[in-house]
Rosetta silent file (secondary structure, phi, psi, omega in degrees, C-alpha in Angstrom):
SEQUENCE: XXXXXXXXXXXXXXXXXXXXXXXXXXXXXXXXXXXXXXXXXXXXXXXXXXXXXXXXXXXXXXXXXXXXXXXXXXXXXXXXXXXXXXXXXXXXXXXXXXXXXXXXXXXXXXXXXXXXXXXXXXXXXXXXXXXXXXXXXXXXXXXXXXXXXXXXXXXXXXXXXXXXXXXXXXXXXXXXXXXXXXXXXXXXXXXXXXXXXXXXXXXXXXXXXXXXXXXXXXXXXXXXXXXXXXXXXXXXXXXXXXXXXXXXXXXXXXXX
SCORE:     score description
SCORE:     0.000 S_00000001
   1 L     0.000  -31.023 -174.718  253.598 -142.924   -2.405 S_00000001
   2 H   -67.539  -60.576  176.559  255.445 -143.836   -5.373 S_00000001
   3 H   -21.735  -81.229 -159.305  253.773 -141.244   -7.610 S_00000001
   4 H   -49.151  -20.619 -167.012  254.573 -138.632   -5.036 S_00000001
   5 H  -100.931  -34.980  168.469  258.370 -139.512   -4.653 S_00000001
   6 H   -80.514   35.903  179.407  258.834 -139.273   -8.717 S_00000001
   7 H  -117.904  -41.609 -158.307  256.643 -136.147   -8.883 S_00000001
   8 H   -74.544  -58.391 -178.671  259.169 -134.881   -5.858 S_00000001
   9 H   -53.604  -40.359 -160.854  262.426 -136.127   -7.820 S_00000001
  10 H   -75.992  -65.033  178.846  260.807 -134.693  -10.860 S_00000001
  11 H   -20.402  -69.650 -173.696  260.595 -130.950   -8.936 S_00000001
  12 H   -58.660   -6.501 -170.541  264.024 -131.515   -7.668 S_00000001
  13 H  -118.056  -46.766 -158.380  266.014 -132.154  -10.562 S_00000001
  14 H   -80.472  -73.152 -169.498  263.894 -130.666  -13.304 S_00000001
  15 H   -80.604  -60.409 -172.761  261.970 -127.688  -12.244 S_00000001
  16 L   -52.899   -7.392  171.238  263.729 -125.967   -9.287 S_00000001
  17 L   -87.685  -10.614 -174.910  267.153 -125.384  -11.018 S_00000001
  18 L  -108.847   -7.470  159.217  265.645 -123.916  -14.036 S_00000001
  19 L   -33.876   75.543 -170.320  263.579 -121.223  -11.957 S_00000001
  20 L  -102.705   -0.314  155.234  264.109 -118.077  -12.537 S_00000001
  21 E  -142.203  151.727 -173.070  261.098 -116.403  -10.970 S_00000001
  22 E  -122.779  128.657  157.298  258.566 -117.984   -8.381 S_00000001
  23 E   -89.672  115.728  178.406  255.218 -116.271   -7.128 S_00000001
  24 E  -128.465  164.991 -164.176  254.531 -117.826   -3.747 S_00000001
  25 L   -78.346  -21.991 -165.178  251.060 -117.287   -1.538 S_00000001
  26 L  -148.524  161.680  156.020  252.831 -116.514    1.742 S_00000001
  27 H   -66.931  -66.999  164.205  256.061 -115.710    3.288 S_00000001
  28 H   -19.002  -84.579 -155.041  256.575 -119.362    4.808 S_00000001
  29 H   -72.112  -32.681 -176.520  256.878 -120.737    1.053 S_00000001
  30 H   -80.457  -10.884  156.048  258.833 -118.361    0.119 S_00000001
  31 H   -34.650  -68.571 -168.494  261.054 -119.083    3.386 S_00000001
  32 H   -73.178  -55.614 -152.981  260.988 -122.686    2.526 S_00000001
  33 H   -75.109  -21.669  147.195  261.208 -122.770   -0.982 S_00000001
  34 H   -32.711  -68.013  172.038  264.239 -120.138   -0.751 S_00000001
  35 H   -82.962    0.482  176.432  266.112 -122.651    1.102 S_00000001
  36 L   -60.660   92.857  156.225  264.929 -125.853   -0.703 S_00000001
  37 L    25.217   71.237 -166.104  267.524 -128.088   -1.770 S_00000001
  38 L    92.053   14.890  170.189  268.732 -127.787   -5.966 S_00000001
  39 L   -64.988  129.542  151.614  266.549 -123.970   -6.152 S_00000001
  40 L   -31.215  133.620  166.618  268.655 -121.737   -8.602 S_00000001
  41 L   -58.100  -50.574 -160.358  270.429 -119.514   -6.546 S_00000001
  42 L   -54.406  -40.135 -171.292  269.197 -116.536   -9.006 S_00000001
  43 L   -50.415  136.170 -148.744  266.066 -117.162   -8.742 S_00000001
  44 E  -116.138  127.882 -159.580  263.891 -114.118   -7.403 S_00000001
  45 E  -113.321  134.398  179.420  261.000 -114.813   -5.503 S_00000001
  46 E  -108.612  159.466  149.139  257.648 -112.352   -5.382 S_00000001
  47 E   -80.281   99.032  173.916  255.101 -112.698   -2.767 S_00000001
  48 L  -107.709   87.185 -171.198  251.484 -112.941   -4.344 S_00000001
  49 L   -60.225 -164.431  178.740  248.648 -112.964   -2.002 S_00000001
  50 L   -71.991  139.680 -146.755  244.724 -113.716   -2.999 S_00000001
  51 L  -126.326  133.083 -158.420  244.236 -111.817   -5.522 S_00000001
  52 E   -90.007  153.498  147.556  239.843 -110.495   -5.519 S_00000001
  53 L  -101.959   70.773 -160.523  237.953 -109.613   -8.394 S_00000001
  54 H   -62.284  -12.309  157.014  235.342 -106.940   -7.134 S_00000001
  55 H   -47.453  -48.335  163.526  233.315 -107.070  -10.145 S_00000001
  56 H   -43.774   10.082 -176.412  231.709 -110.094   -9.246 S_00000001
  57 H  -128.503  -10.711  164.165  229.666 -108.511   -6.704 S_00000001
  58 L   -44.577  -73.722 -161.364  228.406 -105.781   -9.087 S_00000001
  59 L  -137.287  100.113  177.015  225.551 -108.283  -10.958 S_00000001
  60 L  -107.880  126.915 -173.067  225.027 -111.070   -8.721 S_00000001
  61 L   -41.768  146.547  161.893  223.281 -114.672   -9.888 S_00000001
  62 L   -87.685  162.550  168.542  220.045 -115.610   -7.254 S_00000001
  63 L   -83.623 -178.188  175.535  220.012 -118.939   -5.996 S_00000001
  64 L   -96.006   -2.199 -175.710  218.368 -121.648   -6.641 S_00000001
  65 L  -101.211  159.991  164.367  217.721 -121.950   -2.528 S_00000001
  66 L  -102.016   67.156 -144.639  215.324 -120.917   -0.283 S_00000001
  67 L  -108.599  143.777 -173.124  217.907 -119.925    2.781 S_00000001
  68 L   -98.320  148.447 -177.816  215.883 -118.440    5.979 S_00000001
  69 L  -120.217  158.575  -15.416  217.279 -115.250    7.051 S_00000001
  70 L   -81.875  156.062 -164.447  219.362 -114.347    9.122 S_00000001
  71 E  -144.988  149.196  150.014  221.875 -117.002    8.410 S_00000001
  72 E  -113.005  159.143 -176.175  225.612 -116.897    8.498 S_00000001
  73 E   -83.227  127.832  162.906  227.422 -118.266    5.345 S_00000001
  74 E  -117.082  125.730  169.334  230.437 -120.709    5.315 S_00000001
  75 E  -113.159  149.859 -174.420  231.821 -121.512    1.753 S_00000001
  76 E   175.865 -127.900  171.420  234.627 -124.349    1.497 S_00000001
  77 E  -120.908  157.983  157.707  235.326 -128.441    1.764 S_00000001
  78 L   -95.336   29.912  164.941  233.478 -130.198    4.628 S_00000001
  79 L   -66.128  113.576  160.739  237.351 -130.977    5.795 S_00000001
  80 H   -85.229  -23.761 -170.437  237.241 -130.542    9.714 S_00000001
  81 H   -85.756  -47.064 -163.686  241.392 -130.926    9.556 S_00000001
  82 H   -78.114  -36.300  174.438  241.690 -128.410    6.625 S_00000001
  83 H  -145.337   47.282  159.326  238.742 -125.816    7.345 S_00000001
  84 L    77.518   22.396 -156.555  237.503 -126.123   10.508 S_00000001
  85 H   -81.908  -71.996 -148.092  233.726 -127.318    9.863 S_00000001
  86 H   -44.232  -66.922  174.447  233.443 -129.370   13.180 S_00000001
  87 H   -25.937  -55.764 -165.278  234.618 -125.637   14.984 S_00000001
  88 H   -67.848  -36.518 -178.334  232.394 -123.552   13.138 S_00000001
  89 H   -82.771   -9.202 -175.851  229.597 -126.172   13.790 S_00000001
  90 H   -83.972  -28.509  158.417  230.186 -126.551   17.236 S_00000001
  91 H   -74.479  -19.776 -178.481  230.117 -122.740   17.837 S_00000001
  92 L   -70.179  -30.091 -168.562  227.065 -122.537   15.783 S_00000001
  93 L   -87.001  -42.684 -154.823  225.202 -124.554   18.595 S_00000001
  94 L   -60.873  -22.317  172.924  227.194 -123.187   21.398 S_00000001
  95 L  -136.091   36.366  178.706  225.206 -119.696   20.462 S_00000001
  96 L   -74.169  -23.207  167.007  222.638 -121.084   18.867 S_00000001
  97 L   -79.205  -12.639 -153.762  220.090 -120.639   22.016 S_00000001
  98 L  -103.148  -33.587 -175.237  221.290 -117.058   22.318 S_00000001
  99 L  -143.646   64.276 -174.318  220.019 -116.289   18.323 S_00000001
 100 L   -79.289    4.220  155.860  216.969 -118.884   17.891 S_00000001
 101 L   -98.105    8.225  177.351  216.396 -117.137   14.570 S_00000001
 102 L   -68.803  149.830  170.305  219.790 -117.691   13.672 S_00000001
 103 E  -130.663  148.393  144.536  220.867 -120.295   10.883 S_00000001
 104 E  -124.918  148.961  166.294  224.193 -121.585    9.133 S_00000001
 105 E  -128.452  132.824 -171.835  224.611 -122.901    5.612 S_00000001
 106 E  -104.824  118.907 -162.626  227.442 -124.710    4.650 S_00000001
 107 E  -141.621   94.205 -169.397  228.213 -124.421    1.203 S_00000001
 108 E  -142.011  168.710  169.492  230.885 -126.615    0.746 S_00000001
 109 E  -101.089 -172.818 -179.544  232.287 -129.501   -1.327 S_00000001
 110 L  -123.607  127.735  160.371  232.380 -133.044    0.316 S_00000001
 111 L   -58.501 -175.821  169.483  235.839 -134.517    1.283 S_00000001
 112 L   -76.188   -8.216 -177.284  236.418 -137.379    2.276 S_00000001
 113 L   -75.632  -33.148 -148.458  235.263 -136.462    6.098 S_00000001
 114 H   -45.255  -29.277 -177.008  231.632 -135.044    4.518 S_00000001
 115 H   -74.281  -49.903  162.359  230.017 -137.942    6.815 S_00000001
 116 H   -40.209  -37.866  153.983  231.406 -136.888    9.713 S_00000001
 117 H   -36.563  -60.254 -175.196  229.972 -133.383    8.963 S_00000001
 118 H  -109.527   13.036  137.869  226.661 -134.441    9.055 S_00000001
 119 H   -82.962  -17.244  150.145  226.841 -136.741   11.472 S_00000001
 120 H   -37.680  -70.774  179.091  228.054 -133.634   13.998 S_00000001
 121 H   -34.465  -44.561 -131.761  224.874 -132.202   12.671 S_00000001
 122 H   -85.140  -49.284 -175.057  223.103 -134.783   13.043 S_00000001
 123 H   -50.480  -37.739 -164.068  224.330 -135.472   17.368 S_00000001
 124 L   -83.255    1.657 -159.793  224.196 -131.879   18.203 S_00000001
 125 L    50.429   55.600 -156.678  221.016 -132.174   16.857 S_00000001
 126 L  -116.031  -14.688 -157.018  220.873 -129.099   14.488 S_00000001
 127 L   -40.223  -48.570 -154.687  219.451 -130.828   11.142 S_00000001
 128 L   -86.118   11.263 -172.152  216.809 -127.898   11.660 S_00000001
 129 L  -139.520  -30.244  177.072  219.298 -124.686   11.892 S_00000001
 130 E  -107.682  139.393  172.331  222.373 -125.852   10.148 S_00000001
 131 E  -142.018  137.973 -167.466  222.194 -126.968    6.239 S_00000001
 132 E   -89.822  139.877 -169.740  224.683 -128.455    4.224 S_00000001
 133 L   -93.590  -61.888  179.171  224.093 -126.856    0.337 S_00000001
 134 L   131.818 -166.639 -179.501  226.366 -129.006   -1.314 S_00000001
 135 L  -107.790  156.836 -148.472  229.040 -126.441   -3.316 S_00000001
 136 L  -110.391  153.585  174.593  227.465 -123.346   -5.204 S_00000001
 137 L   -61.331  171.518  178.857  228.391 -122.283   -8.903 S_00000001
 138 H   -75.321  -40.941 -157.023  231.077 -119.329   -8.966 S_00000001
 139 H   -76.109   53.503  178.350  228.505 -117.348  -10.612 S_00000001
 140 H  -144.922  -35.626  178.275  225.970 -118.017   -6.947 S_00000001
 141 H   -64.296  -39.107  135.745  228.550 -117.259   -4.314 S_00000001
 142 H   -24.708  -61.541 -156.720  228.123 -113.820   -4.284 S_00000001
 143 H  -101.844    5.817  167.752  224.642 -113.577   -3.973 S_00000001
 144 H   -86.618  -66.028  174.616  224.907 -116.056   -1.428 S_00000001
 145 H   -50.608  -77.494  160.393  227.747 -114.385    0.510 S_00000001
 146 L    18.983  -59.019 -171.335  225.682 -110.744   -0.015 S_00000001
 147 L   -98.420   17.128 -177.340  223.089 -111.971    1.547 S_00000001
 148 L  -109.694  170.664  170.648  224.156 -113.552    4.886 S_00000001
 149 L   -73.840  -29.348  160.519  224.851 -111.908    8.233 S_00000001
 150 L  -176.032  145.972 -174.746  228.474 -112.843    8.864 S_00000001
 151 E   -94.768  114.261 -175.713  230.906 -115.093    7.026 S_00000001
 152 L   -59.077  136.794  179.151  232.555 -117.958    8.692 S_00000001
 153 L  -149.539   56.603 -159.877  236.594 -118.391    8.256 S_00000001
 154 L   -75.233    5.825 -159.667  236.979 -121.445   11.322 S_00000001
 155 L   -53.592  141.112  164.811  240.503 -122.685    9.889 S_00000001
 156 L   -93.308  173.056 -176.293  242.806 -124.428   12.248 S_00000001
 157 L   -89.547  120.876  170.007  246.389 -124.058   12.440 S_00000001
 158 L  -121.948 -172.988 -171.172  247.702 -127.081   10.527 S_00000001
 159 L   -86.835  -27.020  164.100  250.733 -126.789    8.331 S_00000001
 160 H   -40.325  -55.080 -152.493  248.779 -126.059    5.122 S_00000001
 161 H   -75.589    0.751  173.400  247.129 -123.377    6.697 S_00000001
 162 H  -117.002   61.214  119.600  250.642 -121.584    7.842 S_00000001
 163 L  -113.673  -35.775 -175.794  251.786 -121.820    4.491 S_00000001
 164 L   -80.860  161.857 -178.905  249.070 -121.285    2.893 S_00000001
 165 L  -146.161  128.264 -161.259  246.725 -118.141    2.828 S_00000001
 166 L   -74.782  152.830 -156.793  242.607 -118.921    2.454 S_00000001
 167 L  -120.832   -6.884  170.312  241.534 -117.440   -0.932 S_00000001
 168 H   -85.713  -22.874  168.681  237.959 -117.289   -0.015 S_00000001
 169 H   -46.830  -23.326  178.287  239.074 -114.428    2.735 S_00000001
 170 H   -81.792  -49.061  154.820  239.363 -112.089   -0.323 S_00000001
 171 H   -18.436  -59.901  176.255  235.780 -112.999   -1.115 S_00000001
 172 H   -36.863  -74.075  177.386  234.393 -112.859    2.223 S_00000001
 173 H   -48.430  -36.213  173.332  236.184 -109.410    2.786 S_00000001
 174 H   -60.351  -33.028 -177.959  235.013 -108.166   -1.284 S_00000001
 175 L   -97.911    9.384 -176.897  231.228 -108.312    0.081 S_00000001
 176 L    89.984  -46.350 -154.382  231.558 -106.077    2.918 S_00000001
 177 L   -91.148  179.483 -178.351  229.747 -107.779    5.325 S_00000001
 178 L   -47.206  144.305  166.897  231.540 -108.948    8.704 S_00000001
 179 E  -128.864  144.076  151.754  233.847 -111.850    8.768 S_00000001
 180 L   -63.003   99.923 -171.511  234.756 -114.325   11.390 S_00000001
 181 L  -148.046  167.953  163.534  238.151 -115.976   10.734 S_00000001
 182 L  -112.031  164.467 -150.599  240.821 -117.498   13.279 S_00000001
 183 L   -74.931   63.496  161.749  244.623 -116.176   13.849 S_00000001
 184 L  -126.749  124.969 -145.403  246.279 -118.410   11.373 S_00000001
 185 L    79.966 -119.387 -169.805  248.972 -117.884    8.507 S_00000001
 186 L  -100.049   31.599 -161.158  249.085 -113.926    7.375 S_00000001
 187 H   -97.117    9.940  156.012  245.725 -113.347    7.877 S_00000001
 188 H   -95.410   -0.147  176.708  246.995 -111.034   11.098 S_00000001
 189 H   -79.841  -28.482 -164.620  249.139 -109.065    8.905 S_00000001
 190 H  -113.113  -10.234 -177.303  246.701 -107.330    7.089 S_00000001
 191 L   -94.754  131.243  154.144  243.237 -107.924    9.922 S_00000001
 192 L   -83.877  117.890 -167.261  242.889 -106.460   12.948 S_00000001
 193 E   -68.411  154.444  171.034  240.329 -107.984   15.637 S_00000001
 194 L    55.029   33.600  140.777  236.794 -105.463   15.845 S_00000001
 195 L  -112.469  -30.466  167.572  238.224 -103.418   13.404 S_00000001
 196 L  -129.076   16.437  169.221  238.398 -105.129   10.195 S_00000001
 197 E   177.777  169.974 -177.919  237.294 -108.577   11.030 S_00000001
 198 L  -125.140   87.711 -179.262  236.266 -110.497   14.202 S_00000001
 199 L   -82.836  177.585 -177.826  239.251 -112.865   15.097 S_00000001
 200 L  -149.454  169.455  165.511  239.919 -116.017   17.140 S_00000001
 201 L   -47.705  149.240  165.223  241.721 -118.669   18.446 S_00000001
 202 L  -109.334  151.737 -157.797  242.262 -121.848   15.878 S_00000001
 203 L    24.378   44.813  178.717  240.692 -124.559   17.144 S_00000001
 204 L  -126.006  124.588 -178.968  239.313 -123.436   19.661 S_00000001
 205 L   -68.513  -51.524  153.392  234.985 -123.321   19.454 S_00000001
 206 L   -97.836   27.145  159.717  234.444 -120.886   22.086 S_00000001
 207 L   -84.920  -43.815 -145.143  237.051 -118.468   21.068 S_00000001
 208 L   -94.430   17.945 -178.317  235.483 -119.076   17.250 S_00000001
 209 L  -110.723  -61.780  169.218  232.007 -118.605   19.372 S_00000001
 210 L   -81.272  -13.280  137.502  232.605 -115.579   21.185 S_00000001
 211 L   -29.348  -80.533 -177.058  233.529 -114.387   17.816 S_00000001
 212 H   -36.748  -54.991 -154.430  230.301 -114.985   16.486 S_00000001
 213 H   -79.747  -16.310  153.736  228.683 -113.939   19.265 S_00000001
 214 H   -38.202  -70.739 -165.498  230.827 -110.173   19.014 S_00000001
 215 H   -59.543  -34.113 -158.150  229.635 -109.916   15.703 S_00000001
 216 H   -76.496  -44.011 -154.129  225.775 -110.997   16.247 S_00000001
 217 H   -42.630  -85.494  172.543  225.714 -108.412   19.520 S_00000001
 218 L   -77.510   82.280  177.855  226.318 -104.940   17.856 S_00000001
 219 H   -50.746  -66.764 -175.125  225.036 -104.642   13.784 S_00000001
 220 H   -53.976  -40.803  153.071  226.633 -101.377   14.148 S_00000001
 221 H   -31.064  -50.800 -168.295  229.719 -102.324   15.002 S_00000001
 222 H   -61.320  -66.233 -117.591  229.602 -105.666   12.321 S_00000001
 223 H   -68.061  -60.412  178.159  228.335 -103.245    9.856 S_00000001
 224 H   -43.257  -47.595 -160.063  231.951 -100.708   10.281 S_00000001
 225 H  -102.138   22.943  147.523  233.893 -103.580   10.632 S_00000001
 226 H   -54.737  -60.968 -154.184  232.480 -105.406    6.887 S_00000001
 227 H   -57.620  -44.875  178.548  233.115 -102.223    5.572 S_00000001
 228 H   -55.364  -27.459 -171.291  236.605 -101.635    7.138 S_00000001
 229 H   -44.362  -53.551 -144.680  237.336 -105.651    5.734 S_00000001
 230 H   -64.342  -46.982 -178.159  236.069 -104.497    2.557 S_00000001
 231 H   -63.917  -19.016 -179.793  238.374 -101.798    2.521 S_00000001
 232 H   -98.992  -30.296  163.591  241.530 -103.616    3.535 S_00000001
 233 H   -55.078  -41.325  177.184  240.801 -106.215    0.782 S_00000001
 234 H  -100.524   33.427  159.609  240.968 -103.681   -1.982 S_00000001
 235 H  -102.388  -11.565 -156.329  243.931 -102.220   -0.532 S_00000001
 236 H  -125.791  -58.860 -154.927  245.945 -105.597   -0.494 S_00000001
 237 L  -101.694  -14.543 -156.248  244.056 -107.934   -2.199 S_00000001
 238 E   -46.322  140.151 -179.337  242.199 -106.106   -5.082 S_00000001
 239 H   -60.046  -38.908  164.586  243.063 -107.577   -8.853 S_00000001
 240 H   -61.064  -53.388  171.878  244.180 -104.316  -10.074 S_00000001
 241 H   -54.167  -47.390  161.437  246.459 -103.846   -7.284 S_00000001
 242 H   -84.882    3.156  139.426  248.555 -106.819   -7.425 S_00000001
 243 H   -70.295   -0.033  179.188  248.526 -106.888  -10.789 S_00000001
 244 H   -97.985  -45.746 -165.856  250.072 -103.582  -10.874 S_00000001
 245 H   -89.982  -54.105  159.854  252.876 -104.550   -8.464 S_00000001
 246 H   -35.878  -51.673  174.791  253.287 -108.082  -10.428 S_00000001
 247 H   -51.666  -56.395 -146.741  253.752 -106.014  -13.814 S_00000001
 248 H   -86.845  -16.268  134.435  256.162 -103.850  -12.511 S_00000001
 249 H   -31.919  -42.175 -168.927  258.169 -107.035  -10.527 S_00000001
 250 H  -118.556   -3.165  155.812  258.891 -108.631  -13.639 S_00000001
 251 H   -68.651  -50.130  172.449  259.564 -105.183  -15.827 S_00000001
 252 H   -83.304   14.848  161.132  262.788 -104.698  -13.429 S_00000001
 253 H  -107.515  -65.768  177.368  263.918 -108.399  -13.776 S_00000001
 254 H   -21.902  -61.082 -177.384  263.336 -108.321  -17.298 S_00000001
 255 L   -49.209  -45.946 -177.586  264.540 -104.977  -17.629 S_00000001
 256 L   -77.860    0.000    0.000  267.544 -105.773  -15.228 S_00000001
């Protein structure tokens, strides 16, 4: 607590008065940090969402696993307050009779929660359809995502997540195949449910269930709406593209 109130002091005094441009993740920070207490007035705020690299999906590393197909993929923390796990795992069972060749792997790092994770596992009895990976190299997540059937997004709405915007959705969305995510921050500004992803409720297991179970139903359908994700990600999220709009943001304040 101390730490945090001179790290806080330190913002207020030091850095926000000397700001003169800020790149925030979402509109909520730039809301807040617009009105925050000692900001420069001058100070010019851009919005810069997750920003994708699609080259990384071009020449992708194999794993080192032996993952049973078909499986869907989650990558993240094993935080149930921050990303959902207990949701995602609880919907995993809930249509887990429904898809008895189905699997999920959790490819996550472990919070402080990670026991609780696998003790879920462990009640619902799933050790033999859900597997925890531990978290995968940068260069592996690709060929991980690539290769699953649909990608898991359970976050609930806490206050990170409506300031914040998840940075693995540009990932998800970069490999084409379907994604799963629930209605929280901006991730309804640029997704649309069955057209470019298959949304839900936050924290709720059978909305994030009946998701799943959309996606599992129709392959053609999944298939259209990977592709439309894929497609709204390099319209939005793509590295060239906001780095194009960033350049030319700070060529008229310079300039100006």
């Amino acid at each position: 607590k101390i730490v945090q109130k001179r790290y806080t002091q330190y913002l207020f005094k030091e850095i926000f008065p000397r700001i003169d441009i800020c790149l925030v993740i979402s509109q909520t920070l730039m809301d807040y940090y617009s009105k925050i207490p000692g900001i420069n007035p001058k100070t010019s705020f851009f919005k810069l969402p997750i920003i994708v690299d699609f080259d990384r999906f071009k020449n992708t590393k194999q794993l080192n696993y032996d993952l049973k197909k078909p499986y869907i993929a989650y990558c993240g923390s094993s935080s149930f307050y921050k990303d959902g796990v207990n949701i995602l795992i609880q919907s995993f069972k809930e249509i887990s009779t429904e898809f008895p060749d189905l699997y999920l792997y959790i490819a996550a790092f472990w919070e402080i929660d990670g026991h609780q994770m696998i003790g879920l596992i462990n009640s619902l009895n799933m050790n033999d359809r859900i597997k925890y990976l531990g978290a995968l190299s940068r260069e592996e997540i690709p060929s991980f995502l690539n290769n699953a059937k649909i990608l898991a997004l359970p976050r609930p709405n806490s206050r990170q997540a409506q300031g914040g915007f998840p940075t693995k959705l540009g990932e998800y969305l970069a490999s084409g195949k379907p994604v799963c995510a629930t209605r929280v921050s901006e991730i309804p500004l640029y997704l649309k449910d069955n057209e470019s992803a298959f949304l839900s409720e936050p924290g709720d297991n059978k909305s994030f269930a009946d998701s799943l179970r959309r996606a599992l139903n129709d392959d053609v359908k999944a298939k259209k709406v990977g592709e439309m994700g894929k497609h709204v990600a390099n319209s939005y999220f793509s590295i060239k593209v906001q780095s194009k709009k960033l350049y030319d943001f700070l060529v008229t304040k310079i300039e100006g």
